[in-house]
C-alpha positions, 0 to 999 in steps of 0.5 A: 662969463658963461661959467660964473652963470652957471655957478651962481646958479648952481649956488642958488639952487643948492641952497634953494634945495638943501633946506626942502631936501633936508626937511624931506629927510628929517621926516621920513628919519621921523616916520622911520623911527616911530615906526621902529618905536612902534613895533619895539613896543608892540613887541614888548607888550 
């Protein structure tokens, strides 16, 4: 009983986290690359 608890909680937390965690990282992917956009193009102007 006690290890079915804590799997289903496990579940629910992983698929409660890894939306937020994957949104977190998509924008910092983002920030990162307009970063690097930014200065391959500052540095061709």
């Amino acid at each position: 009983m006690q290890r079915h608890f804590v799997l289903t909680t496990v579940a629910l937390l992983s698929s409660f986290l890894l939306p937020i965690t994957y949104k977190a990282y998509a924008q910092g992917q983002q920030k990162i690359d307009g970063l690097a956009t930014a200065a391959i193009t500052l540095k061709y102007l």
